[in-house]
N, C-alpha and C positions, 0 to 999 in steps of 0.2 A: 794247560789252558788252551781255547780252541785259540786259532787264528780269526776268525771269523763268527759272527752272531751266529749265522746260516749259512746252509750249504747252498741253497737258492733261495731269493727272494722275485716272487712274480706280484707286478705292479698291474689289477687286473683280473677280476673274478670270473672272468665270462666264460665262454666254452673252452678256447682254446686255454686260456691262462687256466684254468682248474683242473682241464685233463692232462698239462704239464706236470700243475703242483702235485696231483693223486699219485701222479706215476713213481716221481721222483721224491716222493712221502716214502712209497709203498718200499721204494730202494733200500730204505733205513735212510735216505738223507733228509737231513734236519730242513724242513721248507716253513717260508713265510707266505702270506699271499696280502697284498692291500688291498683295500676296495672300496672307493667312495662313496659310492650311491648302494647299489642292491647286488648282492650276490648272484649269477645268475648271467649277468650282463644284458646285453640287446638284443641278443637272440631270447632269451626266456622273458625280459620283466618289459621289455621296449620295442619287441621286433617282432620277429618269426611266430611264435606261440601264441600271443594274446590276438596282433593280426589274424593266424588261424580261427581263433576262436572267433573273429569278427566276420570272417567269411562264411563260414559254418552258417551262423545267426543269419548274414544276408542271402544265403544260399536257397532258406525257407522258405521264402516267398515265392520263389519258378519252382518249389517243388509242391508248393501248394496248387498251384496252377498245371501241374503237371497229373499229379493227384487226381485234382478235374477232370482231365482228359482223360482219366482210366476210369471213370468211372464213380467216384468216389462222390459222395457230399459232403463237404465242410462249411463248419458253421464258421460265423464272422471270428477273423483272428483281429488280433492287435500285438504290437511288438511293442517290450516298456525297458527302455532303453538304460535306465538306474538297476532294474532288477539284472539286468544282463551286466553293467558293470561290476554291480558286486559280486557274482560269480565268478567272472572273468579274474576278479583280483584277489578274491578267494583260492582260487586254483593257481594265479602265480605266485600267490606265498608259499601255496604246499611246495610248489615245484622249485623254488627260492630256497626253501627251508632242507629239502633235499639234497641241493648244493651244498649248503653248510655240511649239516652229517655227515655226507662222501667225504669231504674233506677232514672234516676233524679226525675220522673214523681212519682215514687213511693217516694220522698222524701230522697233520700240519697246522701252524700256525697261522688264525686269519685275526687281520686287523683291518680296524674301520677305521678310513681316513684315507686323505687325500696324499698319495707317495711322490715324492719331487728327490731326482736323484742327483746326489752331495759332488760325488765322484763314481772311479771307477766301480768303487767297494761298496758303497755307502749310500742308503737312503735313507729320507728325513720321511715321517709320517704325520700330517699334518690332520688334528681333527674332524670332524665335520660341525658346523659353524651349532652353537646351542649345545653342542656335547664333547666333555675331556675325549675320548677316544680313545684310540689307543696311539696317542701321539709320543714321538720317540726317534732316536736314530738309532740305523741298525747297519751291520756292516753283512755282506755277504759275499761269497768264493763267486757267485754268478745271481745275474740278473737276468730274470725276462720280462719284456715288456710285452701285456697283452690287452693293452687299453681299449683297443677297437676304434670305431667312427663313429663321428656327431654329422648330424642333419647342419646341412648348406641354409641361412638362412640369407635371402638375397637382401642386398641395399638398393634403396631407393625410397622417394618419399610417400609416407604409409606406410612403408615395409612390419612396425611394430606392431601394426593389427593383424597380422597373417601369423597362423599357428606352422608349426611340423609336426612328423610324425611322432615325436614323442609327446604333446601336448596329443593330439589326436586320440589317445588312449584314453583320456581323461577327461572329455568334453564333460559339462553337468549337466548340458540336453542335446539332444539330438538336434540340428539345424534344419530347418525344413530346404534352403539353399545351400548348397554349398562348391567352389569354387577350387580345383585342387589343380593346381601347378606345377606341369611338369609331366616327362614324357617315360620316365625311366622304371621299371617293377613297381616299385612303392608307387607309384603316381596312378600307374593302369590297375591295382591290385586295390586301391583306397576308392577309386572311382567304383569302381564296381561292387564294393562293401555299400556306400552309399547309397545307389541305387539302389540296390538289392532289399536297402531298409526299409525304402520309398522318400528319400531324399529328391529336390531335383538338382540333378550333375552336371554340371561344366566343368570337360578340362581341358585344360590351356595349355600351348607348348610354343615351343619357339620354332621348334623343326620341322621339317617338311612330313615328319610321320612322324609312330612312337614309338617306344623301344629300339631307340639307334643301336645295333652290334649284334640284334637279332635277322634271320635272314630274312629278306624285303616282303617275299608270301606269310610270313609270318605276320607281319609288322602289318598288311594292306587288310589281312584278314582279321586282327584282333577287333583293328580299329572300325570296320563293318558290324562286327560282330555287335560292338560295344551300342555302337549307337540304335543296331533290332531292338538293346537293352534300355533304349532312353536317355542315354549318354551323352550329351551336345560334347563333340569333339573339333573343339577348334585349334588350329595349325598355323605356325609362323607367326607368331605374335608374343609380343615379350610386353612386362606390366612398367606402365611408368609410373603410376599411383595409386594409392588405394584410402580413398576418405571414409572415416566413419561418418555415419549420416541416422538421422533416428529411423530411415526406414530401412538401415542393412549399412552393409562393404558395399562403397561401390570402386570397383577398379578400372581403370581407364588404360588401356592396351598403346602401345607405340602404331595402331593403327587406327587410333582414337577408337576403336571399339570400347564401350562402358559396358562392366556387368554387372550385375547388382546379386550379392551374397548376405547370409547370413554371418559364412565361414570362409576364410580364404585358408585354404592347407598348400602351402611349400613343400611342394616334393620334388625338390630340384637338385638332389645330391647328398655325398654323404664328403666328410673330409678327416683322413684321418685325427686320431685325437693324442696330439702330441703337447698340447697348449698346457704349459704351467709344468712338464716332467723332468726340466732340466736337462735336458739330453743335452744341451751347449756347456754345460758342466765336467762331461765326461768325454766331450769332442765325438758326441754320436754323429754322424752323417747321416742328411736327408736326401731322396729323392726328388728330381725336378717336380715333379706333383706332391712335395711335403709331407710324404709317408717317409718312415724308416727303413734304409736300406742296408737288405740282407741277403747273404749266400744261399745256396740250394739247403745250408744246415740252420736259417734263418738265424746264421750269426750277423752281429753286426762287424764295423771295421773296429770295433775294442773288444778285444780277446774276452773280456771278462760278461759282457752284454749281446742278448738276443731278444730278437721281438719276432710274434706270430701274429697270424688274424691280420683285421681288416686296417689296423695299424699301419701294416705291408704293404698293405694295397693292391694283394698280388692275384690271388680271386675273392670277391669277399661274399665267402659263404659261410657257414656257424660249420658243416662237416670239413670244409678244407682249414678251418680253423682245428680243429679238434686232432686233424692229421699231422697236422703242420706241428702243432703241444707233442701229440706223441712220440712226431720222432728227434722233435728235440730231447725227449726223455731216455729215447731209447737210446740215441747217442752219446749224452753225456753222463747218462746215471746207469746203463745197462750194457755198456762198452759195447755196442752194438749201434755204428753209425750206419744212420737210416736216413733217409729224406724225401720227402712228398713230390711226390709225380703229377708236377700241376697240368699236364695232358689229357684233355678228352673229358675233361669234369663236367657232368652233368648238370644242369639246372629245371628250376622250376618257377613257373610263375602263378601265382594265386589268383589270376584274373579271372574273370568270368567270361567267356570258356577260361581257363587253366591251359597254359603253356608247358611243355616236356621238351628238350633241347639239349642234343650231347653231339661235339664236333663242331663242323663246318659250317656257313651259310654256303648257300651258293655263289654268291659272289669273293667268297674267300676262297672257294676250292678254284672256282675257274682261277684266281689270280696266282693261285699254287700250284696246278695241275693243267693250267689249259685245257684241255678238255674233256667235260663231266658231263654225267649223264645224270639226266632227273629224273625222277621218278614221283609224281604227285597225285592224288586224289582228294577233290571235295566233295563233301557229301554230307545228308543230313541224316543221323545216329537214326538205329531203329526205335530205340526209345522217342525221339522226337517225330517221327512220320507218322506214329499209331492215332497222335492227337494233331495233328495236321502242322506242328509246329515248322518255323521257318530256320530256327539255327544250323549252320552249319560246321561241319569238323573239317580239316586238312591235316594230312599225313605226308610227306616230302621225306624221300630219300636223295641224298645225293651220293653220285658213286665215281671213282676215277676210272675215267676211260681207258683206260693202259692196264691196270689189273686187278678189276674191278671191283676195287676195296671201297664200301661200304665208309665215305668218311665224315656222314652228315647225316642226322634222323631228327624229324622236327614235327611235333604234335601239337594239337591245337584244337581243344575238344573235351567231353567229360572223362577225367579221371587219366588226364594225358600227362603228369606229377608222376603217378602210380606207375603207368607204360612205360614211363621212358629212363625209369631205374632197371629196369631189366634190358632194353635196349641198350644200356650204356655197357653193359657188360660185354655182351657181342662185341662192339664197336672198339670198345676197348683192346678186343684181343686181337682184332684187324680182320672182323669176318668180310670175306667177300659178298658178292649180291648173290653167284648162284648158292653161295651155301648158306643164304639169308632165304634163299626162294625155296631149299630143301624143306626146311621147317614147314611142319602141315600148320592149318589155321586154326582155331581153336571158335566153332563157330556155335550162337551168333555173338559175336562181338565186334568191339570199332575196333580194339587191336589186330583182329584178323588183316583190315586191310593192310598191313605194316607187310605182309608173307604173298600177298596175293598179288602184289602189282607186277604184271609183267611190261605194259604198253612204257614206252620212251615217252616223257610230256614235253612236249615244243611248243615256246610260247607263239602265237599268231605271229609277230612281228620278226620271229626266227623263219618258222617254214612257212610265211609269205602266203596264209591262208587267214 
């Protein structure tokens, strides 16, 4: 008789938790997976995917307008905001229903229900409310935990008439106001979906700019950008109220500013989602930020439990998720200890421009290297000049002055997502700047400028001009 129900049980259908369970299916070991909402997780049914598809949809509009400018005549459009969500939730069931298959197909066990763990060994599987499920206790050799993060929703009075990003998927009309708080990707990436619909946008932040952790040209030029876009961007201001009234949201700012919405969207954070899993059962340790803490092998401090993803808190992205699963798989089910090199991870931002981002900002590198060199250009894309358009792009290198390693590249411009997976790769390997400058251009394109900069950029206030 075994010892054990399973050889692992992963509490957690999302990316990282299912490309653990696949792997260590495919091992021959016996895997369970829980999952209480949707298979799929945040990234596929709440996050990353249906978002895209929201960008996509507001994207139409400047390309309609763009169109114009070549030349084109288009007859009256309209956007019907129902027909687009059934689509949208159409295509993340298929891509939901895929998740299942891979796993099944790979041999595991998935159960619906909310998993709360007993002890070290052991977890209870708790139905979802209206249905038996697959409720039970189950014992396993290991556990991972790959819950992921829930949206921060803030207190204060009014706070329960403000949606998040997981409500935001599911509006049943489109707001003709809407109100979105907060300074961090979801926040700049939600505004600019809005717009784009022909919403009118306000977003609201506490801080002196947005996207705090992005480099400062980054963050000075989104925020320009945003507003060429219609975007009222308001700074330093935090909500102390929010009344419903029959003619909207109105929210009243700690600087007595009032604004009047349809919709208020909270994009003010994510926090890991440990609430209700037991982990004080089995003497898990938390980090001072309340995520799960874990080794470079995303063990935990009990021999028998491991968590990945944004659980961790350690970068939270669906592929450093999926890396993170892997090489827990490849360590404990393929005697092959492996572990993710959270170094140099590239990101992207969905904004309107779109953000590309791998390394350093510049005020990281000066504070690591003392002395760096920059390298920047703005500029407005050839596609935007032909129709007199006013957007503009920026492309920043930063490089160490000592040997001339290439430790920051930051784009900000159409299809700068695209650019800057391949830049990461270079950066990754430690290319220097002349053998960044070797590469010929690949012309006409905005990636060229990444190969061409030769001039040092000195801000005014440096060389005193």
């Amino acid at each position: 008789m075994a010892e054990y129900d399973f050889d692992l049980f992963v509490i957690g259908a999302g990316s990282g938790g299912v490309r653990a369970a696949r792997l260590a299916a495919l091992s021959g070991a016996k895997v369970a997976v829980a999952e209480e909402y949707r298979v799929g997780g945040t990234c596929v049914v709440r996050g990353c995917v249906p978002k895209k598809f929201m960008v996509y949809a507001s994207e139409v509009s400047s390309q309609l307008k763009t169109a114009k400018g070549y030349g084109w005549t288009i007859g009256e459009a309209s956007f019907d905001w129902k027909t687009f969500l059934h689509d949208k939730d159409v295509e993340i069931a298929r891509l939901s229903g895929i998740y299942v298959t891979n796993l099944r197909k790979a041999g595991a066990h998935l159960l619906h229900g909310k998993a709360r763990i007993l002890d070290a060994h052991t977890v209870e599987v708790l139905p979802k409310e209206g249905s038996e499920g697959d409720a039970g206790r189950y014992t396993a050799k290991r556990i991972l935990v790959a819950t992921g993060g829930r949206p921060v929703r803030p207190e204060f009075e009014g706070a329960e008439h403000g949606i998040t990003s997981d409500e935001a998927f599911h509006l049943p009309t489109l707001p003709k106001r809407v109100l979105v708080v907060g300074g961090g990707y979801i926040a700049v990436e939600f505004a600019g979906i809005y717009a784009g619909l022909g919403v009118e946008t306000t977003l609201c932040y506490r801080g002196s700019n947005i996207l705090r952790g992005f480099d400062d040209d980054v963050r000075a030029h989104l925020a320009d950008e945003m507003e060429k876009r219609g975007i009222k961007v308001v700074l330093g201001c935090s909500h102390k109220s929010i009344e419903k009234t029959d003619a909207g949201l109105v929210s009243t700012f700690n600087n007595n500013l009032t604004f009047e919405s349809d919709v208020v969207l909270f994009a003010t954070g994510r926090d890991p989602y440990v609430e209700g899993l037991g982990l004080e059962n089995a003497g898990v340790k938390l980090n001072d930020k309340g995520a799960i803490a874990v080794d470079a092998h995303s063990k935990t401090n009990v021999d028998s439990i491991w968590a990945v993803g944004d659980v961790t808190d350690r970068i939270n992205l669906t592929p450093v998720a999926i890396r993170e699963g892997a090489a827990f798989a490849q360590t404990e089910f393929y005697g092959n200890p492996t572990s993710f090199d959270h170094d140099l991870v590239a990101s992207a931002v969905f904004s309107q421009p779109p953000i590309g981002a791998v390394g350093m900002s510049e005020a990281e590198a000066r504070h690591a290297f003392g002395k760096v060199d920059i390298y920047r250009a703005v500029f407005r894309p050839m596609k935007v000049t032909f129709y007199g358009g006013q957007e503009r792009a920026l492309i920043k290198l930063v490089v160490r002055q000592d040997n001339e390693q290439v430790v920051g590249v930051h784009v900000v411009g159409p299809d700068a997502p695209e650019i800057i997976q391949m830049a990461a790769i270079a950066v990754k390997m430690g290319v220097t700047k002349p053998q960044w400058d070797s590469t010929c251009a690949v012309h006409p394109t905005l990636a060229e400028e990444l190969v061409t900069m030769r001039e040092k950029y000195v801000p005014a206030e440096v060389g005193g001009v």
